[in-house]
VOGU-3710 file (C-alpha; in Angstrom, 3 decimals, decimal comma):
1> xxxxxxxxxx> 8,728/3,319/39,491  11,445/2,966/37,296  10,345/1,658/33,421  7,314/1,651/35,135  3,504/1,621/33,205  0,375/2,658/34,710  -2,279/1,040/32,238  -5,697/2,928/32,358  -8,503/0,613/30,964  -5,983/-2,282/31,755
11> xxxxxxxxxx> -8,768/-4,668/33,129  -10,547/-4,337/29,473  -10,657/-6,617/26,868  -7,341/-5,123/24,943  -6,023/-4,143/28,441  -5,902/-7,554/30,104  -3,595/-8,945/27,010  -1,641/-5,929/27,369  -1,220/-6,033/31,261  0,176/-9,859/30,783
21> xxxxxxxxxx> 2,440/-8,831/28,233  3,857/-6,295/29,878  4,440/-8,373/32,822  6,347/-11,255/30,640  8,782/-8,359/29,869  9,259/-7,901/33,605  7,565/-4,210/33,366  6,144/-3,231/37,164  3,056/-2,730/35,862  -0,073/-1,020/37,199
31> xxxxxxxxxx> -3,837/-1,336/36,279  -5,875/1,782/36,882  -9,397/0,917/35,746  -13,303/1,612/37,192  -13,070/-2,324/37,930  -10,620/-5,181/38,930  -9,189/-7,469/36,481  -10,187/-11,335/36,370  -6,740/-11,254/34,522  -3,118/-10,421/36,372
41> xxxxxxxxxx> -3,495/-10,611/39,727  0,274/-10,143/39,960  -0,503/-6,376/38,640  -0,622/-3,886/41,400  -4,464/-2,692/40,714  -6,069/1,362/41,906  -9,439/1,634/41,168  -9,651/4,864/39,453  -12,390/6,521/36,923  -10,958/8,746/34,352
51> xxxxxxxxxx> -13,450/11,331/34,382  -12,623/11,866/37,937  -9,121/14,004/37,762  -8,156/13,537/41,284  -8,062/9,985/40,842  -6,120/10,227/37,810  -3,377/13,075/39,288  -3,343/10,420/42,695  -2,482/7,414/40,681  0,237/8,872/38,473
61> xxxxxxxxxx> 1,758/10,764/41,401  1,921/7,806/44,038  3,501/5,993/41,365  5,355/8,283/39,005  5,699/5,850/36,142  7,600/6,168/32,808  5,198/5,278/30,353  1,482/5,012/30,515  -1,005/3,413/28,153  -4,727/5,039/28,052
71> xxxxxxxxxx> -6,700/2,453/26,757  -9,565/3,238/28,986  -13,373/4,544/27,637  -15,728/3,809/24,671  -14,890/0,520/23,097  -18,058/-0,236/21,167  -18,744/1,759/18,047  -22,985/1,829/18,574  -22,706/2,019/22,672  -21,127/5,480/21,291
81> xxxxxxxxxx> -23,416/6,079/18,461  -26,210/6,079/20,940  -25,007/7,459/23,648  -23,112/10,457/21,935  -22,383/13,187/25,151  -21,038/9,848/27,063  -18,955/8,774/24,598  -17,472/12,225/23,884  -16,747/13,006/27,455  -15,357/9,648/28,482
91> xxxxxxxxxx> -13,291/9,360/25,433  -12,335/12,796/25,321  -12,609/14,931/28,250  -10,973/11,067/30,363  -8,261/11,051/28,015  -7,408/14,625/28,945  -7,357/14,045/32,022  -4,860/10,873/31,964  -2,845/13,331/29,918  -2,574/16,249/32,368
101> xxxxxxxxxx> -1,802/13,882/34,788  1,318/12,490/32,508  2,129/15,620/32,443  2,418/16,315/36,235  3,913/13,181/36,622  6,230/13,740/33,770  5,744/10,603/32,303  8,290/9,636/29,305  6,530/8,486/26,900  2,080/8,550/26,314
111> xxxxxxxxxx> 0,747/5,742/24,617  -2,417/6,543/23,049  -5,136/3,688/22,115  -6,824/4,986/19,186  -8,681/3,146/16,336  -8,708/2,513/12,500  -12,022/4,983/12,627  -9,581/8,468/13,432  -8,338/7,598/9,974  -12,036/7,255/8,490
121> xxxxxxxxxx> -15,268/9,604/7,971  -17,447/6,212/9,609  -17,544/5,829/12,967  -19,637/8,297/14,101  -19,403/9,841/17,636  -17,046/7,002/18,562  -14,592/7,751/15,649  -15,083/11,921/15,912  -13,687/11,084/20,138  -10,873/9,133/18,711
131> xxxxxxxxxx> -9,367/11,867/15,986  -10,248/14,404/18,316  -8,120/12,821/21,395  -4,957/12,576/18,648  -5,162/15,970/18,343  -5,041/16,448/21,806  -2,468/14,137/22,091  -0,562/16,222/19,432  -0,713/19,453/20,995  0,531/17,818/24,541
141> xxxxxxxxxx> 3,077/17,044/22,126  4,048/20,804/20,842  3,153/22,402/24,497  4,669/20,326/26,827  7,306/17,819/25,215  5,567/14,708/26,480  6,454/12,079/24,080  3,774/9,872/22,514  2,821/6,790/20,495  -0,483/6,910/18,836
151> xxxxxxxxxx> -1,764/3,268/18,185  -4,683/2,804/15,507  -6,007/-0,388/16,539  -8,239/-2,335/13,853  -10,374/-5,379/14,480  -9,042/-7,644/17,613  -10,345/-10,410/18,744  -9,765/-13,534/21,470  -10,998/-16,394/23,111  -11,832/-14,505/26,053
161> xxxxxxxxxx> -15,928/-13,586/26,487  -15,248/-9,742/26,949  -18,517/-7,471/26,138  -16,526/-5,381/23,148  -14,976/-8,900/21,313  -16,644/-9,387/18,476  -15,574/-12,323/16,942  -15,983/-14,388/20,556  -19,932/-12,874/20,420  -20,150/-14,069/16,597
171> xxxxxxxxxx> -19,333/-17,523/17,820  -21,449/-17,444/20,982  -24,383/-17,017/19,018  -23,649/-19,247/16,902  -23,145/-21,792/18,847  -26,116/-21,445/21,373  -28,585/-19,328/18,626  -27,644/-21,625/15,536  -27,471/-19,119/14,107  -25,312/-15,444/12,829
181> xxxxxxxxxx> -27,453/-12,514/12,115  -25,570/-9,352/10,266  -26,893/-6,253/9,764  -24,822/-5,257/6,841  -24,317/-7,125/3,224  -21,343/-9,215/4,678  -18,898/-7,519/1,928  -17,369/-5,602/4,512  -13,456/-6,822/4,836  -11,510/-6,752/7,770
191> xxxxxxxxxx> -7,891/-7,848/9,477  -8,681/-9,553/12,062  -5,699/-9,255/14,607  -5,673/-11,663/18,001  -5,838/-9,465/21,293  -2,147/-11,490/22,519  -0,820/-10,197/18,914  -1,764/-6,935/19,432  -0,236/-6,743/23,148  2,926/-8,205/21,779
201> xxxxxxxxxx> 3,371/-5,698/19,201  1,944/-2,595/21,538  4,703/-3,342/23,771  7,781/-3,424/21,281  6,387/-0,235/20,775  7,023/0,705/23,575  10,720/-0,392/23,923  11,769/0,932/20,538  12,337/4,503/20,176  11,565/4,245/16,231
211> xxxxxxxxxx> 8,383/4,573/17,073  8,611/8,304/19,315  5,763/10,472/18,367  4,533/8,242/15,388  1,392/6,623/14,462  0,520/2,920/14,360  -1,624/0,956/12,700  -2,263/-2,668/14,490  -4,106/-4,993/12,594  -3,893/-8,243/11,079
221> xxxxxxxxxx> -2,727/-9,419/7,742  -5,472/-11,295/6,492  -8,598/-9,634/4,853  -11,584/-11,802/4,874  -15,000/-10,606/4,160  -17,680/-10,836/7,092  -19,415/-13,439/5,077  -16,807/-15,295/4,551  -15,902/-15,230/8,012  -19,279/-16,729/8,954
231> xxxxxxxxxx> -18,728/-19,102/6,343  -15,292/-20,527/7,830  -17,800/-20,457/11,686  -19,763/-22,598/9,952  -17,535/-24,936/8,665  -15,280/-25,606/11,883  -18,235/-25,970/13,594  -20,001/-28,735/11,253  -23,680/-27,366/12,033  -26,726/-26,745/10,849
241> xxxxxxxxxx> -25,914/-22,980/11,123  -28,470/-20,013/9,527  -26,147/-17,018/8,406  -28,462/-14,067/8,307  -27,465/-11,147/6,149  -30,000/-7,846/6,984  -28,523/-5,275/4,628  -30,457/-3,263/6,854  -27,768/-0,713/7,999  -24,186/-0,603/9,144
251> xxxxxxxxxx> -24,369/2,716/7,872  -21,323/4,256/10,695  -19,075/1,323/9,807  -16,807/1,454/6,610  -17,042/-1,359/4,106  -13,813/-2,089/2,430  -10,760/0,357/3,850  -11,091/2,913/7,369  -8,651/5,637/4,612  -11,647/8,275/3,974
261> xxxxxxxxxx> -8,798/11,178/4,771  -5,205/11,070/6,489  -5,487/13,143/9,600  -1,724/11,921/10,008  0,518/9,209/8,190  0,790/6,438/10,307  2,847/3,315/9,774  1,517/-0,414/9,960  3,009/-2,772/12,028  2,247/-6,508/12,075
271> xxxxxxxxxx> 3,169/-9,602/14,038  5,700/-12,070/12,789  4,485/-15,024/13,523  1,270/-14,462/14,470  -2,165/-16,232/15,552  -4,296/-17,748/12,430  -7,733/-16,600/12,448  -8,961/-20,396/11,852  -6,793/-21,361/14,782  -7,761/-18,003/16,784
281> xxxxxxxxxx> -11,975/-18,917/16,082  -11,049/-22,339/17,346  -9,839/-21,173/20,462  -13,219/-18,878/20,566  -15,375/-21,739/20,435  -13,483/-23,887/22,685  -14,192/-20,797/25,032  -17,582/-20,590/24,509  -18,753/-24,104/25,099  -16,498/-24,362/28,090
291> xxxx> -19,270/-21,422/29,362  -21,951/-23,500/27,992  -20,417/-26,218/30,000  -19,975/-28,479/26,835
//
């Protein structure tokens, strides 16, 4: 499959953006994922579970692609706090397989989803599996010559009512609960990236060779504070709308910057032009009361 990409996790949140990015380039593209997308039905799809290595070796073999993208396992910070021994083998022991199996298939080029959290002493079990897969990533690196690009991704959001987007789930309560309940002080600051941002810039990633066996940060170019986030909710939605701040936690997630230590130096790249976060929340509650049937 020449410039072909086998996208593990590609009927995700982060995945389905991807998928229909790559596509717009004209990549043959292929989703391997525990589930079919509702996204890109003009992506060839194999059902295939990480953990499972014959699945993994079968799909990279039959199709033998240049690049793949492993954005499969964890995406929710607590769903790996809690459940610590899943999280570590599905983020760890499932990327290692998808890596063996680039290797077999001698894939050109790995491209690693990671997160702001490898960069950060927060994040728990779900950050520990991230740093821990780049250094597994690394040493496929030294060993075997497979090329890589390790993308940090920070904060995305849509319009589109995946489990793992927060901003979308923000909204959603807001609009049907009246209300936003946080379990932190709302001083926390983030950049806020849009999931069709962050596929456009994964993929010139991809086709630039700048960016061989480097490190990537993706996220946007606006801090905000979480409060004032729920303060711009409540103002494009013109409601009666409680903002409830706990202080009662947040304890794995970092307040102002992921930097607690530099694992490896890795180089942020943003879009140019990209989606406003007052225009992206918009589009999230446009979303939701189309599924409230507003």
């Amino acid at each position: 499959m020449a410039n072909g990409v086998v996208v593990f996790g590609g009927s995700g949140f982060l995945g389905s953006y991807l998928v229909g990015e790559l596509l717009n380039k004209n990549y043959p593209v292929v989703i391997a994922d525990v589930c079919s997308s509702a996204f890109n039905h003009d992506a060839v799809y194999e059902q295939c579970d990480i953990l499972d290595s014959l699945e993994v070796n079968t799909v990279l073999e039959k199709y033998r692609p240049d690049y793949v993208f492993n954005l499969a396992g964890f995406a929710n910070m607590e769903d790996a706090s809690s459940n610590p021994v899943d999280a570590i083998t599905l983020n760890v022991i499932g990327n290692l397989h998808v890596l063996e199996g680039a290797r077999r298939a001698k894939v050109k080029r790995y491209l690693y989803a990671s997160s702001a959290y490898a960069m950060s002493q927060k994040g728990s079990f779900y950050g520990i599996g991230k740093l821990c897969s780049e250094k597994i990533v690394e040493e496929y690196r030294s060993k075997y010559a497979i090329d890589f690009t390790i993308i940090r991704y920070g904060s995305v959001y849509s319009e589109r009512p995946f489990y793992n987007n927060y901003i979308y789930n923000l909204v959603k309560q807001a609009v049907f609960e009246k209300r936003i309940v946080h379990p932190g002080d709302g001083e926390e600051v983030r950049e806020y990236i849009h999931a069709a941002d962050a596929a456009k810039l994964s993929v010139q990633l991809l086709s630039d060779e700048r960016f061989v066996n480097e490190y990537v940060i993706l996220t946007g170019v606006e801090p905000i504070k979480r409060k004032q986030l729920f303060q711009m909710i409540k103002e494009i939605l013109g409601d009666d709308l409680e903002i409830i701040l706990e202080a009662s936690g947040y304890r794995d997630h970092y307040k102002l910057t992921p930097y607690s230590f530099h694992p490896t130096i890795s180089k942020k790249f943003v879009a140019n032009p990209f989606i406003d976060l007052g225009q992206g929340i918009l589009e999230c509650i446009r979303s939701v009361h189309s599924e409230k049937g507003v």
